[in-house]
C-alpha positions in Angstrom: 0.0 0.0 0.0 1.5 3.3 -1.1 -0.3 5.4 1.1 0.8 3.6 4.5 1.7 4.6 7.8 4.6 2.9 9.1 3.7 3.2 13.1 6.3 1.9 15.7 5.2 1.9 19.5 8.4 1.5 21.5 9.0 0.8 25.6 11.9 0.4 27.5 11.6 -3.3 26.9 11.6 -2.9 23.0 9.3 -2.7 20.5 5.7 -3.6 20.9 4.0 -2.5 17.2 6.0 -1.9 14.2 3.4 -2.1 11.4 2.0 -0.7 8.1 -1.2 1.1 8.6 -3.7 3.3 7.0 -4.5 5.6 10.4 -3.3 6.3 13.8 -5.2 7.5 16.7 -3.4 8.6 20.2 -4.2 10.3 23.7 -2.0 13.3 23.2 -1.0 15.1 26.3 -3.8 18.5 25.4 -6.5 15.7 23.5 -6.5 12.7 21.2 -5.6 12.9 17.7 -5.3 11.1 14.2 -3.0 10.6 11.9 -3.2 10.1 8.0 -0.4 9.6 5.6 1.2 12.9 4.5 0.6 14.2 7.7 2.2 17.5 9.0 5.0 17.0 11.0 5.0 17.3 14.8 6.5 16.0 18.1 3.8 16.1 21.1 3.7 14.4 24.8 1.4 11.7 25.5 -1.1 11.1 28.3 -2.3 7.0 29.1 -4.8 6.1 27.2 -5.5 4.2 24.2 -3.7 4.0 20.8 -5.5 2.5 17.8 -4.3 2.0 14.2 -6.7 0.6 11.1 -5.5 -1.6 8.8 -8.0 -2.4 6.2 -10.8 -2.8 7.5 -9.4 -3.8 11.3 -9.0 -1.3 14.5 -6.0 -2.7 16.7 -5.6 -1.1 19.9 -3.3 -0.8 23.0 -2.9 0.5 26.2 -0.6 3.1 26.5 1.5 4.8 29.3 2.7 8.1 28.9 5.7 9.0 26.4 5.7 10.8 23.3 5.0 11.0 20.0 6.6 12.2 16.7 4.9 12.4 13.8 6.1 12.4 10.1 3.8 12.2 6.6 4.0 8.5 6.6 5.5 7.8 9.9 4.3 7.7 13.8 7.3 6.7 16.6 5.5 6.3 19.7 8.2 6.1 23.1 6.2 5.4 25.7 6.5 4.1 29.5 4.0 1.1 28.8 2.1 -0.5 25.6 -0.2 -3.6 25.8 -2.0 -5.0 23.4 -4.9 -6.5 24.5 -4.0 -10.6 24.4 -1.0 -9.1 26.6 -3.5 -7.8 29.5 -3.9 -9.6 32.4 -7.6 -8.9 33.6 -7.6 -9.8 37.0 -4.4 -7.8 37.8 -6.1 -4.9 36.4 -9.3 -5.2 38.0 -7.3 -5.6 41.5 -4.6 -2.3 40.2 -8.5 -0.3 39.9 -9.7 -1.8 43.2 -6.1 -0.7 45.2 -6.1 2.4 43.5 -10.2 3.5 44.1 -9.3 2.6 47.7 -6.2 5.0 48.0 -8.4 7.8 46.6 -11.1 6.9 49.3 -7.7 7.8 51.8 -6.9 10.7 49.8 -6.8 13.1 53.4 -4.6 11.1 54.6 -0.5 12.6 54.5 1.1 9.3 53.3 -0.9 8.8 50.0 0.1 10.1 46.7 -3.1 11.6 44.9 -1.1 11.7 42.0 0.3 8.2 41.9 -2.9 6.9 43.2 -5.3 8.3 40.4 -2.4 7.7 37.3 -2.8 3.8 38.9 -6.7 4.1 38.3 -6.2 5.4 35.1 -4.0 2.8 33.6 -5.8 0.2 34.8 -9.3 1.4 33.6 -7.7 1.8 30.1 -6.0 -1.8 30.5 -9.8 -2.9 31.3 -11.5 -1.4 28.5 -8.7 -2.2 25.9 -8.9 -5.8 27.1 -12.9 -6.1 27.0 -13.2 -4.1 23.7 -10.8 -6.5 22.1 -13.2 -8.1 19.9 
Protein backbone atom coordinates (compact mmCIF):
# COMPACT_ATOMS: atom_id res chain seq x y z
CA UNK A 1 0.00 0.00 0.00
CA UNK A 2 1.49 3.31 -1.14
CA UNK A 3 -0.26 5.37 1.11
CA UNK A 4 0.83 3.57 4.55
CA UNK A 5 1.73 4.63 7.85
CA UNK A 6 4.61 2.92 9.12
CA UNK A 7 3.66 3.23 13.15
CA UNK A 8 6.32 1.88 15.72
CA UNK A 9 5.23 1.93 19.46
CA UNK A 10 8.44 1.46 21.47
CA UNK A 11 9.00 0.78 25.64
CA UNK A 12 11.88 0.35 27.48
CA UNK A 13 11.63 -3.32 26.87
CA UNK A 14 11.58 -2.93 22.99
CA UNK A 15 9.30 -2.69 20.47
CA UNK A 16 5.67 -3.59 20.89
CA UNK A 17 4.00 -2.54 17.15
CA UNK A 18 6.01 -1.94 14.19
CA UNK A 19 3.41 -2.13 11.41
CA UNK A 20 1.97 -0.74 8.12
CA UNK A 21 -1.16 1.10 8.58
CA UNK A 22 -3.68 3.29 7.02
CA UNK A 23 -4.53 5.60 10.40
CA UNK A 24 -3.31 6.29 13.82
CA UNK A 25 -5.20 7.48 16.70
CA UNK A 26 -3.41 8.59 20.22
CA UNK A 27 -4.16 10.27 23.65
CA UNK A 28 -2.02 13.34 23.24
CA UNK A 29 -1.01 15.10 26.28
CA UNK A 30 -3.81 18.49 25.42
CA UNK A 31 -6.50 15.66 23.49
CA UNK A 32 -6.48 12.73 21.22
CA UNK A 33 -5.62 12.93 17.72
CA UNK A 34 -5.28 11.05 14.16
CA UNK A 35 -3.02 10.59 11.86
CA UNK A 36 -3.20 10.05 8.01
CA UNK A 37 -0.45 9.65 5.57
CA UNK A 38 1.16 12.85 4.50
CA UNK A 39 0.62 14.17 7.69
CA UNK A 40 2.19 17.46 9.01
CA UNK A 41 4.96 16.98 10.95
CA UNK A 42 5.04 17.27 14.84
CA UNK A 43 6.53 15.99 18.10
CA UNK A 44 3.84 16.06 21.06
CA UNK A 45 3.72 14.43 24.78
CA UNK A 46 1.39 11.73 25.49
CA UNK A 47 -1.09 11.05 28.27
CA UNK A 48 -2.32 7.03 29.13
CA UNK A 49 -4.82 6.11 27.23
CA UNK A 50 -5.49 4.17 24.25
CA UNK A 51 -3.74 3.97 20.80
CA UNK A 52 -5.47 2.53 17.84
CA UNK A 53 -4.28 2.01 14.24
CA UNK A 54 -6.71 0.61 11.10
CA UNK A 55 -5.50 -1.62 8.84
CA UNK A 56 -7.98 -2.37 6.24
CA UNK A 57 -10.84 -2.81 7.49
CA UNK A 58 -9.45 -3.81 11.29
CA UNK A 59 -9.04 -1.30 14.50
CA UNK A 60 -6.00 -2.72 16.72
CA UNK A 61 -5.64 -1.14 19.91
CA UNK A 62 -3.30 -0.83 22.95
CA UNK A 63 -2.91 0.45 26.16
CA UNK A 64 -0.59 3.13 26.48
CA UNK A 65 1.46 4.83 29.34
CA UNK A 66 2.70 8.07 28.91
CA UNK A 67 5.74 9.00 26.38
CA UNK A 68 5.70 10.79 23.34
CA UNK A 69 4.99 10.99 20.00
CA UNK A 70 6.64 12.16 16.68
CA UNK A 71 4.92 12.43 13.82
CA UNK A 72 6.10 12.43 10.14
CA UNK A 73 3.84 12.20 6.57
CA UNK A 74 4.02 8.54 6.56
CA UNK A 75 5.50 7.84 9.91
CA UNK A 76 4.28 7.68 13.75
CA UNK A 77 7.26 6.68 16.63
CA UNK A 78 5.50 6.30 19.68
CA UNK A 79 8.23 6.15 23.12
CA UNK A 80 6.22 5.40 25.75
CA UNK A 81 6.50 4.06 29.50
CA UNK A 82 4.00 1.09 28.77
CA UNK A 83 2.09 -0.46 25.57
CA UNK A 84 -0.25 -3.62 25.79
CA UNK A 85 -2.05 -5.01 23.40
CA UNK A 86 -4.93 -6.50 24.53
CA UNK A 87 -3.96 -10.59 24.35
CA UNK A 88 -0.95 -9.06 26.60
CA UNK A 89 -3.48 -7.75 29.54
CA UNK A 90 -3.86 -9.56 32.44
CA UNK A 91 -7.57 -8.89 33.63
CA UNK A 92 -7.63 -9.77 36.97
CA UNK A 93 -4.42 -7.85 37.81
CA UNK A 94 -6.09 -4.89 36.37
CA UNK A 95 -9.26 -5.17 37.98
CA UNK A 96 -7.32 -5.58 41.48
CA UNK A 97 -4.61 -2.29 40.15
CA UNK A 98 -8.48 -0.27 39.94
CA UNK A 99 -9.73 -1.78 43.23
CA UNK A 100 -6.14 -0.73 45.21
CA UNK A 101 -6.05 2.36 43.51
CA UNK A 102 -10.18 3.48 44.11
CA UNK A 103 -9.28 2.60 47.66
CA UNK A 104 -6.23 4.96 48.01
CA UNK A 105 -8.37 7.80 46.62
CA UNK A 106 -11.14 6.89 49.31
CA UNK A 107 -7.74 7.78 51.80
CA UNK A 108 -6.86 10.72 49.82
CA UNK A 109 -6.76 13.10 53.41
CA UNK A 110 -4.65 11.13 54.62
CA UNK A 111 -0.46 12.64 54.46
CA UNK A 112 1.14 9.31 53.27
CA UNK A 113 -0.85 8.76 49.97
CA UNK A 114 0.06 10.06 46.68
CA UNK A 115 -3.06 11.57 44.89
CA UNK A 116 -1.13 11.72 41.97
CA UNK A 117 0.29 8.24 41.85
CA UNK A 118 -2.87 6.90 43.16
CA UNK A 119 -5.31 8.32 40.41
CA UNK A 120 -2.38 7.65 37.32
CA UNK A 121 -2.80 3.80 38.94
CA UNK A 122 -6.71 4.10 38.33
CA UNK A 123 -6.23 5.39 35.07
CA UNK A 124 -3.96 2.80 33.56
CA UNK A 125 -5.84 0.23 34.76
CA UNK A 126 -9.30 1.40 33.57
CA UNK A 127 -7.70 1.83 30.14
CA UNK A 128 -6.02 -1.82 30.52
CA UNK A 129 -9.83 -2.85 31.34
CA UNK A 130 -11.53 -1.35 28.53
CA UNK A 131 -8.73 -2.24 25.94
CA UNK A 132 -8.90 -5.76 27.06
CA UNK A 133 -12.89 -6.07 27.01
CA UNK A 134 -13.22 -4.09 23.66
CA UNK A 135 -10.77 -6.47 22.11
CA UNK A 136 -13.24 -8.10 19.95
Amino acid sequence: MADDILLEVITPEGMVVREKVEEVRAPGALGEFGVLPGHDIFLTSLRIGILSFRQKKEVKRLAVGTGFAEVGPNRVAALVKTAELPFQIDFERAKAAQERAQQRLKDRGREDVDFARAEAALQRALIRIKVFQEKG
